[in-house]
C-alpha positions, 0 to 999 in steps of 0.5 A, a space after each residue: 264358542 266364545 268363553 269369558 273368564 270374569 276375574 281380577 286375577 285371584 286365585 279362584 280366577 286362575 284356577 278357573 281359568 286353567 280347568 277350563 283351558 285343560 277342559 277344552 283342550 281335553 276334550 277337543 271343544 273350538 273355543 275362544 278364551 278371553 279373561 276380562 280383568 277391567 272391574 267396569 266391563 265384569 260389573 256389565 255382566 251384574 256380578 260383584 263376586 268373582 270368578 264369573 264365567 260367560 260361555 257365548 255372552 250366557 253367564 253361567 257361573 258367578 263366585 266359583 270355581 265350578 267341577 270340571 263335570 259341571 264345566 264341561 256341562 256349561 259348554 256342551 249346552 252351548 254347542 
């Protein structure tokens, strides 16, 4: 599983990318984590408000930093 953190590094983009650090490493998920700060590649994935969140190339969250339940939901689907 390949999963995106879309995000210049604000705080929202920090945190998302800590939850679903603990998340995966929690519950023993293989994934892959790369946080995409270039404003040309995130706006690729047609969002303007970040954090985004892409789980296999999906965007499944945009603008929020979501609860680890809807989270751990993201990837379970993608599994």
């Amino acid at each position: 599983m390949h999963i995106k953190i879309l995000g210049t590094g604000c705080a929202k983009c920090n945190s998302l990318e800590r939850k679903v650090k603990e998340i995966i490493e929690k519950n023993n998920i293989d994934a892959i984590i790369t946080k995409v700060t270039d404003l040309e590649q995130i706006s690729r994935y047609g969002i303007i408000m970040t954090p985004g969140l892409v789980v296999n190339e999906k965007l499944v969250c945009i603008g929020s930093v979501p609860s680890e339940k809807q989270i751990l939901e993201f990837l379970k689907g993608e599994l």
